[in-house]
LOMAR-806126 format. One record per residue (C-alpha): residue number from 1; residue in three letters; x, y, z. Coordinates in Angstrom, 2 decimals, always signed. Layout:
% LOMAR-806126
+------+------+---------+---------+---------+
: segu : vovo :       X :       Y :       Z :
+------+------+---------+---------+---------+
:  NUM :  ALA :       X :       Y :       Z :
...
+------+------+---------+---------+---------+
% end
This chain:
% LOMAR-806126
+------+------+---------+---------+---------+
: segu : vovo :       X :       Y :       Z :
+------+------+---------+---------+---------+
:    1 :  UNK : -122.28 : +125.60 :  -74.00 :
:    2 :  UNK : -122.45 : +128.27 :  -71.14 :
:    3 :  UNK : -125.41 : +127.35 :  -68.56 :
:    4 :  UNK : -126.73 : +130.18 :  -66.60 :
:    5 :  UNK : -128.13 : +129.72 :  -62.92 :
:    6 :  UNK : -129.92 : +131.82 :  -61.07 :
:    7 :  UNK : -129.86 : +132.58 :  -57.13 :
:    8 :  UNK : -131.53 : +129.63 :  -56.11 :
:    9 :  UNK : -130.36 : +127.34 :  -58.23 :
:   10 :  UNK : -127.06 : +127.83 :  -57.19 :
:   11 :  UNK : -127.84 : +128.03 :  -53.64 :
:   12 :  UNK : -129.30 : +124.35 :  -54.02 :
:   13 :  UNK : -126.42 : +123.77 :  -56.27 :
:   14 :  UNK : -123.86 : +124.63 :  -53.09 :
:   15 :  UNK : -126.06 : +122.91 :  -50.24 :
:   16 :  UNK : -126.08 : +119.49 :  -52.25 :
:   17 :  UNK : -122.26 : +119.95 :  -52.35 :
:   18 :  UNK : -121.68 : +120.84 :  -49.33 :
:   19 :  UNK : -123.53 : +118.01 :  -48.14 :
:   20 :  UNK : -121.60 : +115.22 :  -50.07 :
:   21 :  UNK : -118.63 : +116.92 :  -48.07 :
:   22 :  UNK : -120.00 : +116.80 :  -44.64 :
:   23 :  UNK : -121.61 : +113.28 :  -44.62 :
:   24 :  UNK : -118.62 : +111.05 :  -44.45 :
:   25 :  UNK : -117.42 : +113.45 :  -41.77 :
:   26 :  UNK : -120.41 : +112.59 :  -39.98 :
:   27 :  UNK : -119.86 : +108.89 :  -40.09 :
:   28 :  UNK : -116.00 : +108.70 :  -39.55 :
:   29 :  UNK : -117.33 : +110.42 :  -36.09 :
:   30 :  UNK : -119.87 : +108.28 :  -35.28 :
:   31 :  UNK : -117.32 : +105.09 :  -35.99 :
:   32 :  UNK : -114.59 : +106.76 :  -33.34 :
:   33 :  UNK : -117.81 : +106.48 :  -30.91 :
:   34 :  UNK : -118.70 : +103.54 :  -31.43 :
:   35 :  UNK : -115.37 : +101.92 :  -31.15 :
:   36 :  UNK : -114.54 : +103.54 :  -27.46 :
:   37 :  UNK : -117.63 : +102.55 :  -26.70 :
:   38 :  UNK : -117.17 :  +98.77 :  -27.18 :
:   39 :  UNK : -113.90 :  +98.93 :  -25.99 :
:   40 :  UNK : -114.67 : +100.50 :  -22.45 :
:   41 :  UNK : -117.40 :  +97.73 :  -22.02 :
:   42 :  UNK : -114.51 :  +94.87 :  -22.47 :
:   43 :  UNK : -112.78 :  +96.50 :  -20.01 :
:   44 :  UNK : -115.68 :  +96.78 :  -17.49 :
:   45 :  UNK : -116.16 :  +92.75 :  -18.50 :
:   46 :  UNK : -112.85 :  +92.38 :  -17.93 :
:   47 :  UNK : -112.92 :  +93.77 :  -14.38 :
:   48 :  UNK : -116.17 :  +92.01 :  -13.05 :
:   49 :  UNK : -115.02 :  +88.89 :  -14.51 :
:   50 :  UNK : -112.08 :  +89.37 :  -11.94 :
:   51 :  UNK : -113.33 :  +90.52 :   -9.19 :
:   52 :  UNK : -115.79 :  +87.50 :   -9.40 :
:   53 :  UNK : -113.15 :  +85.39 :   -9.74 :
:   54 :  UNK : -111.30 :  +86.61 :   -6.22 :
:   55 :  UNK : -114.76 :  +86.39 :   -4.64 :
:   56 :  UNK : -115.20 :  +83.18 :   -5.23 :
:   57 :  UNK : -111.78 :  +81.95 :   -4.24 :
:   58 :  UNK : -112.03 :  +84.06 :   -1.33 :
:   59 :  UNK : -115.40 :  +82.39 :   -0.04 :
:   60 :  UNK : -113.44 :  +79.25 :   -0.99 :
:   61 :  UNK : -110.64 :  +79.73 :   +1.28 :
:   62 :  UNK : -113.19 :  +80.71 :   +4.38 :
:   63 :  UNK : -115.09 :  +77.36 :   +3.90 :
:   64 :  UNK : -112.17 :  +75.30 :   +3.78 :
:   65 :  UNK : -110.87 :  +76.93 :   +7.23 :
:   66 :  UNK : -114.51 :  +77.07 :   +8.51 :
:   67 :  UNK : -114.42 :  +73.12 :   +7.91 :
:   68 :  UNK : -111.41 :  +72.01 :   +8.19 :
:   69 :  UNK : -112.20 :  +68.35 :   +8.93 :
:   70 :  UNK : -114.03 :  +67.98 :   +5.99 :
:   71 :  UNK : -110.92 :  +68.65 :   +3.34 :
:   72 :  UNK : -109.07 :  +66.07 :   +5.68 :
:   73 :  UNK : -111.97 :  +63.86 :   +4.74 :
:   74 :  UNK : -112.37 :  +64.58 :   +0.99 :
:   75 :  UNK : -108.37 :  +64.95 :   -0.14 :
:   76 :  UNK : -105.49 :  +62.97 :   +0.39 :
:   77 :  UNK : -101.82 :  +63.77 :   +0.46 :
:   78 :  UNK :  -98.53 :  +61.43 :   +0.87 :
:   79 :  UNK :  -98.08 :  +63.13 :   +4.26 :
:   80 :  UNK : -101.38 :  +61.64 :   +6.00 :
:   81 :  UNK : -100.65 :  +58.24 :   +4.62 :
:   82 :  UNK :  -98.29 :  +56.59 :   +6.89 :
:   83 :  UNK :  -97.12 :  +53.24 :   +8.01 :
:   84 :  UNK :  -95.88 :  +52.93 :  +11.81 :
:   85 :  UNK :  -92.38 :  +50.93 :  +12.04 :
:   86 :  UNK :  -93.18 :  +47.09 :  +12.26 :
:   87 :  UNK :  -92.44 :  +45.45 :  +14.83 :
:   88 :  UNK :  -91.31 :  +41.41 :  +15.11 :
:   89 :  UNK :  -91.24 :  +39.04 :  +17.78 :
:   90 :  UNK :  -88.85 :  +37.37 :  +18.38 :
:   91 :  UNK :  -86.30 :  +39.81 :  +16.62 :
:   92 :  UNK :  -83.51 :  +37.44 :  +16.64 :
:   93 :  UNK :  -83.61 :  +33.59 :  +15.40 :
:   94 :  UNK :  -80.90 :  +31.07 :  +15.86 :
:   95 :  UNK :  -79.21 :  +30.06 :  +12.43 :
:   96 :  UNK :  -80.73 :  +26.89 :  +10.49 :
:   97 :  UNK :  -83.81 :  +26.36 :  +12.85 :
:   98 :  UNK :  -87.26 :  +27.16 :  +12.10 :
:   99 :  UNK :  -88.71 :  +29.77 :  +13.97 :
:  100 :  UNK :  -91.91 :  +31.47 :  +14.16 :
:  101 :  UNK :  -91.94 :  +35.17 :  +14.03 :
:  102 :  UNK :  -95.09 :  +37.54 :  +14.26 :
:  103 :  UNK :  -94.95 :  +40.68 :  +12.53 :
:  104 :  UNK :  -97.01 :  +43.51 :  +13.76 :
:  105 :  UNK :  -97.83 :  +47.01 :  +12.67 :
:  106 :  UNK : -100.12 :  +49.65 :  +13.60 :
:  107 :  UNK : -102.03 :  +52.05 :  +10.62 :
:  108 :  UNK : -104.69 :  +54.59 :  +12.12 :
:  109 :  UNK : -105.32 :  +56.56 :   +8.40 :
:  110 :  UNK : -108.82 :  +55.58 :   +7.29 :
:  111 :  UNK : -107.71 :  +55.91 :   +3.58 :
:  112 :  UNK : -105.93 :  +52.84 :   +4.05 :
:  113 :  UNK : -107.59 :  +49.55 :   +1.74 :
:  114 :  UNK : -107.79 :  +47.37 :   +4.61 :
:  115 :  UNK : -106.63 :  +43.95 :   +2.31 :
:  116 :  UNK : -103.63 :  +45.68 :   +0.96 :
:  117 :  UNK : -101.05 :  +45.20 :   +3.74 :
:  118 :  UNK :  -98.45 :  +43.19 :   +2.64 :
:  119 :  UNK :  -95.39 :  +42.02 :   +4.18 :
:  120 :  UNK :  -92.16 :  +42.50 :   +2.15 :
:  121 :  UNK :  -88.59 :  +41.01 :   +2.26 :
:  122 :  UNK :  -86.11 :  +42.58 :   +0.86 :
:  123 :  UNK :  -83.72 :  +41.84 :   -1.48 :
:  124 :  UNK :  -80.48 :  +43.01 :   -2.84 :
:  125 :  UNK :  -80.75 :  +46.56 :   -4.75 :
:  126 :  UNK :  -82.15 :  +46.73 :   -8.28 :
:  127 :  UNK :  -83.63 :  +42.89 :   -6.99 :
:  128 :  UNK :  -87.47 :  +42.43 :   -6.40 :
:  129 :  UNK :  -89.20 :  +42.28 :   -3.26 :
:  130 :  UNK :  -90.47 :  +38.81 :   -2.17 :
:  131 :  UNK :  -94.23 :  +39.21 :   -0.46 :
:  132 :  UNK :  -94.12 :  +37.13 :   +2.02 :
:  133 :  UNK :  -97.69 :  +37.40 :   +3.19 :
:  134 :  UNK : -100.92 :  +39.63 :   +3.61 :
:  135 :  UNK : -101.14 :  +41.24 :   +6.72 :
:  136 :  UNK : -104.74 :  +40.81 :   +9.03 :
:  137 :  UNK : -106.65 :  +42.54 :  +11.18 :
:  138 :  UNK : -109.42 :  +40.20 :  +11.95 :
:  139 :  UNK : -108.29 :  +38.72 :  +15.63 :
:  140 :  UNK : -106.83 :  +35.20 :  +14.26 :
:  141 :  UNK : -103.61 :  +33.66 :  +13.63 :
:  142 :  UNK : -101.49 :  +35.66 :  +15.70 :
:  143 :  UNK : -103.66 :  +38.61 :  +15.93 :
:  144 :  UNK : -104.90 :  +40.03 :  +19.13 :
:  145 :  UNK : -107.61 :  +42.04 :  +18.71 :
:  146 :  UNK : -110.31 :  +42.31 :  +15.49 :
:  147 :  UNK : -110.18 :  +45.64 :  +13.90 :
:  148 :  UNK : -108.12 :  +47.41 :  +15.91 :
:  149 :  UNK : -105.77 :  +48.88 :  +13.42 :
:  150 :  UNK : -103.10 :  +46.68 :  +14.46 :
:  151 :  UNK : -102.22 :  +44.45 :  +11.46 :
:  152 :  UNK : -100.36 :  +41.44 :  +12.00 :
:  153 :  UNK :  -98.79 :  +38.33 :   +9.77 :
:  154 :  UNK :  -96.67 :  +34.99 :  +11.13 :
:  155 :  UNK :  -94.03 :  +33.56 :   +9.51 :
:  156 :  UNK :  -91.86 :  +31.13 :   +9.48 :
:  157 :  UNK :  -88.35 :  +31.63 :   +9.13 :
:  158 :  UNK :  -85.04 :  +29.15 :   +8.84 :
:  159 :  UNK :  -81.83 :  +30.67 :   +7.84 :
:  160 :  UNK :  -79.16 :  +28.85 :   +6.34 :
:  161 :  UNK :  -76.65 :  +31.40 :   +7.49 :
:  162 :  UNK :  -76.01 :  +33.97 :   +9.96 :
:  163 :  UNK :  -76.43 :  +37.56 :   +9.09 :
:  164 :  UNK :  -79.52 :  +40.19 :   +8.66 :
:  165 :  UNK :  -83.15 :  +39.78 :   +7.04 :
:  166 :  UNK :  -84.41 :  +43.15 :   +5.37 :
:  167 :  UNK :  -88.35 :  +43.56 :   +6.04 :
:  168 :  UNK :  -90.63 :  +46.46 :   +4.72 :
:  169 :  UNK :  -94.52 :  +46.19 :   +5.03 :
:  170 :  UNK :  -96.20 :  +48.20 :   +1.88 :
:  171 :  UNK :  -99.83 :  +49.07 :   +1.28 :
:  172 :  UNK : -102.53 :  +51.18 :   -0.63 :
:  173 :  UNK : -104.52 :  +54.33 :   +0.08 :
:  174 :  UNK : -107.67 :  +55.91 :   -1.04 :
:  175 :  UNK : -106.27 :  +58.78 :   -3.52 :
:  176 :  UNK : -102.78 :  +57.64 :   -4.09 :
:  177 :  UNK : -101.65 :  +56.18 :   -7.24 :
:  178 :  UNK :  -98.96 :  +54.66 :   -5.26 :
:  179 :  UNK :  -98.48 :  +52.36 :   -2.47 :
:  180 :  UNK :  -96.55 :  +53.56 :   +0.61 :
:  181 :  UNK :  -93.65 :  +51.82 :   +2.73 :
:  182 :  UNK :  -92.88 :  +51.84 :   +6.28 :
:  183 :  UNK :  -89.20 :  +52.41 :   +7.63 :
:  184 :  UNK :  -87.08 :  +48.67 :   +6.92 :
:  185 :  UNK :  -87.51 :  +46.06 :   +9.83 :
:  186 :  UNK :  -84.37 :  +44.22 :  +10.55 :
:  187 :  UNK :  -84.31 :  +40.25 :  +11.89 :
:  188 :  UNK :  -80.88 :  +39.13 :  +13.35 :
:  189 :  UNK :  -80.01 :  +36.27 :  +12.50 :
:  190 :  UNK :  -77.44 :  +34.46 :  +15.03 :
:  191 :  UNK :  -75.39 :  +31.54 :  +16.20 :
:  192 :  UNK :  -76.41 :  +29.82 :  +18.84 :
:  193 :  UNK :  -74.68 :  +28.46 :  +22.40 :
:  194 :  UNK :  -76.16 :  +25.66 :  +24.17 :
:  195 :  UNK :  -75.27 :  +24.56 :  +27.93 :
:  196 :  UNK :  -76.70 :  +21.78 :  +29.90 :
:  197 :  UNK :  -79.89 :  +23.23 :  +30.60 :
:  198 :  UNK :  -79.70 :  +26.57 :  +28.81 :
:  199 :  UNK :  -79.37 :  +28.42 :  +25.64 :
:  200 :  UNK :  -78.43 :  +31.88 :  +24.24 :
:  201 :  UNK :  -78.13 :  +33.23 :  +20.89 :
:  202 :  UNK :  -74.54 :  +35.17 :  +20.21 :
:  203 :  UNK :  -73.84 :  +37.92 :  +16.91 :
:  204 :  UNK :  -72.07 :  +36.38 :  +13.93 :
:  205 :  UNK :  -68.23 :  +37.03 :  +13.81 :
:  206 :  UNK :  -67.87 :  +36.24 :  +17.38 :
:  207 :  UNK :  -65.47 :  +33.31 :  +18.14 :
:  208 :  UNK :  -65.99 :  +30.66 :  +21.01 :
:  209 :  UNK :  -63.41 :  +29.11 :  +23.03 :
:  210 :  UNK :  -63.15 :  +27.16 :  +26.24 :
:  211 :  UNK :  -61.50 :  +28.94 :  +29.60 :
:  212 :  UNK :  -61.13 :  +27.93 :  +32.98 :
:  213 :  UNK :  -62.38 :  +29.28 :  +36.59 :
:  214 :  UNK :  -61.84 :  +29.25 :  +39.30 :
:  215 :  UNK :  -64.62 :  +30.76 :  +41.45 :
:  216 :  UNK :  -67.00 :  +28.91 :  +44.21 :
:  217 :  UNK :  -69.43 :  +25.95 :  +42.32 :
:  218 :  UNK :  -68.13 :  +27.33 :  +38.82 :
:  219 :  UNK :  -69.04 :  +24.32 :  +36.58 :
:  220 :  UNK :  -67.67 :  +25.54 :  +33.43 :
:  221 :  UNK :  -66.16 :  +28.52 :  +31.53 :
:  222 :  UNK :  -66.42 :  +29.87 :  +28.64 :
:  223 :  UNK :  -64.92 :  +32.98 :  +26.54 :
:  224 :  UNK :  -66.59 :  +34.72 :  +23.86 :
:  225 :  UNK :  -64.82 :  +37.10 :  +21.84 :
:  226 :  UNK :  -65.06 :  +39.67 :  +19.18 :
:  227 :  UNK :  -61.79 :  +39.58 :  +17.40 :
:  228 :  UNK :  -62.43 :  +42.94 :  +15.54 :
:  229 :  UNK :  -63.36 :  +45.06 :  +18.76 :
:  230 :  UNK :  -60.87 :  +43.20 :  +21.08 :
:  231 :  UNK :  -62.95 :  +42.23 :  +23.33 :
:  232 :  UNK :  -64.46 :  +39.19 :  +25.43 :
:  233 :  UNK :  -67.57 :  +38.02 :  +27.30 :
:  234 :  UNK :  -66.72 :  +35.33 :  +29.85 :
:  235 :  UNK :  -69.23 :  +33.40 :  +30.03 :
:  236 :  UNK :  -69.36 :  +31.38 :  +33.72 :
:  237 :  UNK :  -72.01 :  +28.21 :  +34.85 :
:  238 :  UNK :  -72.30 :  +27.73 :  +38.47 :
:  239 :  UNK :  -74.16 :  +25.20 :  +40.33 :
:  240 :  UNK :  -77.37 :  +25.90 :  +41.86 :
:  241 :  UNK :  -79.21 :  +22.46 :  +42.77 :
:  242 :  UNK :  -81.46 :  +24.13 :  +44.99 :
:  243 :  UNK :  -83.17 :  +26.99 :  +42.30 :
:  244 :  UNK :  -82.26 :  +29.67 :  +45.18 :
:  245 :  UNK :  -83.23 :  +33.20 :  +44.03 :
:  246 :  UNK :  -80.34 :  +35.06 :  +42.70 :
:  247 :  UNK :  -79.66 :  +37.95 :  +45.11 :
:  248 :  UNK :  -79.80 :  +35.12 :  +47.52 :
:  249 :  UNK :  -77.62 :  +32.98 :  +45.93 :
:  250 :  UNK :  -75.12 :  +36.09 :  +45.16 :
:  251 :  UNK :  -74.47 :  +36.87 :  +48.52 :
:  252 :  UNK :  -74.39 :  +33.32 :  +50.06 :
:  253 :  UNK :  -71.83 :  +31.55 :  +47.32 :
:  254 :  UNK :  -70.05 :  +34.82 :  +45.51 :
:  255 :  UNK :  -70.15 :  +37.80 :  +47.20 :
:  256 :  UNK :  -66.49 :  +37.97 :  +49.42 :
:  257 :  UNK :  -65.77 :  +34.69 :  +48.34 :
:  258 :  UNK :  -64.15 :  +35.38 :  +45.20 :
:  259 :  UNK :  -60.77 :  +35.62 :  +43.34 :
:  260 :  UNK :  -58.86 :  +39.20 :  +44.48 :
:  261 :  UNK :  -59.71 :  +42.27 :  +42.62 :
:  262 :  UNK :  -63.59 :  +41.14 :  +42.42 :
:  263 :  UNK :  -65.54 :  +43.75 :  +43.43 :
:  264 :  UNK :  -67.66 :  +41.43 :  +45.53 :
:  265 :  UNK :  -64.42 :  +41.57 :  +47.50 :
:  266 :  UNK :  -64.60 :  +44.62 :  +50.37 :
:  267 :  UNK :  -62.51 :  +47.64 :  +48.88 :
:  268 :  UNK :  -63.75 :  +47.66 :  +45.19 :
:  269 :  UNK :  -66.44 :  +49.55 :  +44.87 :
:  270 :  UNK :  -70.04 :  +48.40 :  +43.24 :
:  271 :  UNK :  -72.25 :  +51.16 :  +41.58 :
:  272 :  UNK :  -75.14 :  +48.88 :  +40.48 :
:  273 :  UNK :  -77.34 :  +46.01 :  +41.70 :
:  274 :  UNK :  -80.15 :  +45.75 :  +39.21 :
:  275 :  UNK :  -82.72 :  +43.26 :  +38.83 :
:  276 :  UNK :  -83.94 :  +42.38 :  +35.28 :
:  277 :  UNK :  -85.79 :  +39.85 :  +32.97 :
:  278 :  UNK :  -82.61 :  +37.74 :  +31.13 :
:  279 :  UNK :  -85.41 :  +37.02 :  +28.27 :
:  280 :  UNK :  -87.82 :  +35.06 :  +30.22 :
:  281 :  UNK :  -86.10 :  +34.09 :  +33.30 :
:  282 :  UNK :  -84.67 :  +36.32 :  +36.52 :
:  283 :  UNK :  -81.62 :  +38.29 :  +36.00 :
:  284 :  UNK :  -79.03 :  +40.17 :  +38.13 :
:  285 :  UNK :  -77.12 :  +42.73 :  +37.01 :
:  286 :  UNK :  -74.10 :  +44.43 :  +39.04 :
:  287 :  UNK :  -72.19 :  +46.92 :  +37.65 :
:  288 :  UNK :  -68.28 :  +48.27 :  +39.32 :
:  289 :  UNK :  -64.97 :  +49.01 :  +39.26 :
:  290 :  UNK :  -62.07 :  +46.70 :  +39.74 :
:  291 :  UNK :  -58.45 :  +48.09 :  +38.74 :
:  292 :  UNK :  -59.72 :  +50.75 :  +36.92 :
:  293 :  UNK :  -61.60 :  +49.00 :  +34.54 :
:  294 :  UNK :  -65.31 :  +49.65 :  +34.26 :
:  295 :  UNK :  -67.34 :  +45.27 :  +34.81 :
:  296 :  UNK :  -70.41 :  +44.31 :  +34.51 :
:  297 :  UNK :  -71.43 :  +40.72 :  +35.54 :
:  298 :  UNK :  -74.97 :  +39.95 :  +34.45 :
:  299 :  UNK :  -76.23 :  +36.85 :  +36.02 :
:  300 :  UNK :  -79.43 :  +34.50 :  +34.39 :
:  301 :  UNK :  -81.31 :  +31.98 :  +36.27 :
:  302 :  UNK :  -81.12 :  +28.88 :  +34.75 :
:  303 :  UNK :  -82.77 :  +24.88 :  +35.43 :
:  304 :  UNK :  -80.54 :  +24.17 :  +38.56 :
:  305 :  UNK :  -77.77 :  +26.42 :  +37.13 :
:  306 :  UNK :  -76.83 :  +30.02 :  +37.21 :
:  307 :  UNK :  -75.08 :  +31.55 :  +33.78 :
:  308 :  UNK :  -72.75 :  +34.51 :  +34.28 :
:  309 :  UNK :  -72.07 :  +36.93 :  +31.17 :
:  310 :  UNK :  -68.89 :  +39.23 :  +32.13 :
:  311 :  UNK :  -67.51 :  +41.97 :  +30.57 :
:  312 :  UNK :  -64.72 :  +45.14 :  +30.78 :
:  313 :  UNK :  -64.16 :  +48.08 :  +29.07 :
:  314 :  UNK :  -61.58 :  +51.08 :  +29.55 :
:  315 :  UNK :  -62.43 :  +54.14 :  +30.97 :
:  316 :  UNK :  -64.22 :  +55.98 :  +28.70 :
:  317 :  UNK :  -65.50 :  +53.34 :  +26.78 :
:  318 :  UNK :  -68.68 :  +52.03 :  +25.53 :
:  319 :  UNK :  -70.83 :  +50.54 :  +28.83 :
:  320 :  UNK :  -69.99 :  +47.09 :  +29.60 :
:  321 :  UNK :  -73.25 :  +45.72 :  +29.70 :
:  322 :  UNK :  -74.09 :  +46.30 :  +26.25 :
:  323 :  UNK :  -72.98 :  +42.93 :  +24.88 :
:  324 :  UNK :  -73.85 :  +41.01 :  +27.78 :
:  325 :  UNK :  -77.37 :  +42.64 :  +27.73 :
:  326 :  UNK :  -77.66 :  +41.39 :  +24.06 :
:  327 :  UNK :  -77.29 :  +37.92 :  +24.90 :
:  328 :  UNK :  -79.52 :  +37.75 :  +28.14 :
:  329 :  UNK :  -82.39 :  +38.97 :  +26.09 :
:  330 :  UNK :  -82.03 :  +35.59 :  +24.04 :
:  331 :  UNK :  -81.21 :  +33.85 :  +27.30 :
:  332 :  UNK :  -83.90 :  +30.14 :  +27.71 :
:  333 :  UNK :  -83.57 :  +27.89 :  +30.13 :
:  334 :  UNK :  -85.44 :  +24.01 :  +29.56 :
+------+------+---------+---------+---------+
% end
């Protein structure tokens, strides 16, 4: 069947199709727009988001160097918590007798938990530590002054051998999961030579044997040597009923009365007269040259007694006085 249109039918006819042409044209555009739309307001979020985020760590960063003191207040590192090296008097103790030592050590860092300092002793590696006390900061037993930050602990030790004792204080912080150690504390442990009315303490390894002298009111003689380093501290104890002082005594009964090649002897020369502490008591030490060989004779005041410690070295060599100087500061006279 043939239909016939007229003019304005088919017009209509044309505009209705050409409208279901041009509509999803319409909307494919208006989806385009919509999409860059959204997509430049992410990236505007995007970029305030970020700059907020540098502002704020920027004001951050002022604040903390505005105020420094108050992030040292508020945080804690490992490098703020430390432990001063201990310190223990005496540091030497004479084989198999009891002795009482007091430990000492100073911690300024307020983080510290006061009742935490403990005083270690140290055993072979892989071994535990053995606590051998809490340290104390409250003016008693040993300790000289309440709250001062100076934390202190006495012991008593006897050691059935000669050698070393390994010591380590440990304690806790405010902020750290883990306690912190000070530097290892070392306790000699030595033999020990007693004279009439004397005493000194001597390094294990060293061998004792009796000489003979024969300088002015020389009682008795001595040699101690160390048979790995070769070498020997005479050890000399002269008379001295009337307790004269030691420069005194030097010059009246030694000085140019001696054996030759002493340098108290005119024509060896002397480049030290030093007075010192031997420990507790008055000590004299003179230091020269006598056929080539660098001496040093370090005298002690003892109880009616005077104790010479003597010793030479090469040119070259270690000082003289090293050993000698060990054993004076052990030096006791009863």
């Amino acid at each position: 069947m043939i239909i016939y249109l007229n003019e304005s039918s088919a017009a209509h006819v044309r505009m209705r199709a050409c409208g279901r042409i041009s509509r999803p044209r319409e909307k494919s555009a208006s989806r385009h727009l919509n999409l860059g739309f959204q997509g430049y307001t992410t990236v505007m979020k995007t970029l305030i988001l970020t700059i907020g985020f540098i502002l704020v760590l920027g004001i951050g960063a002022i604040l903390l160097h505005a105020h420094p003191e108050q992030n040292r207040l508020t945080t804690v590192s490992p490098m703020t918590a430390i432990i001063s090296t201990a310190v223990a008097s005496p540091s030497r103790i004479m084989v198999n007798t009891p002795t009482i030592v007091t430990f000492t050590v100073s911690i300024t860092d307020p983080t510290l938990i006061p009742n935490s300092v403990s005083l270690l002793r140290l055993r072979a590696p892989g071994a535990q530590s053995i606590i051998l006390g809490q340290m104390h900061d409250d003016g008693k037993n040993g300790d000289a002054v309440a709250s001062d930050r100076t934390y202190t602990l006495q012991v008593s030790l006897n050691e059935p051998a000669t050698g070393q004792i390994q010591l380590q204080v440990s304690a806790a912080f405010r902020g750290l999961l883990k306690r912190v150690t000070s530097t290892g504390l070392v306790i000699d442990v030595w033999n020990s030579f007693l004279g009439s009315t004397f005493q000194f303490l001597y390094p294990p390894g060293l061998s004792t044997q009796p000489a003979s002298s024969t300088r002015p009111s020389a009682t008795s003689s001595t040699s101690l040597t160390d048979p790995n380093l070769q070498s020997t501290v005479l050890i000399t104890t002269y008379a001295n009923s009337s307790n004269m002082d030691l420069g005194s005594w030097y010059a009246q009964v030694l000085e140019g009365n001696e054996y030759s090649g002493s340098f108290s002897r005119l024509g060896n020369a002397v480049d030290l007269i030093q007075r010192l502490q031997c420990n507790d008591s008055p000590g004299l030490l003179i230091k020269g040259e006598v056929f080539g060989f660098q001496t040093a004779r370090l005298f002690c005041a003892g109880s009616s007694v005077v104790v010479e410690f003597e010793a030479s070295t090469a040119d070259g060599d270690e000082p003289p006085e090293l050993l000698p100087l060990q054993l004076a500061s052990t030096f006791k006279r009863f």
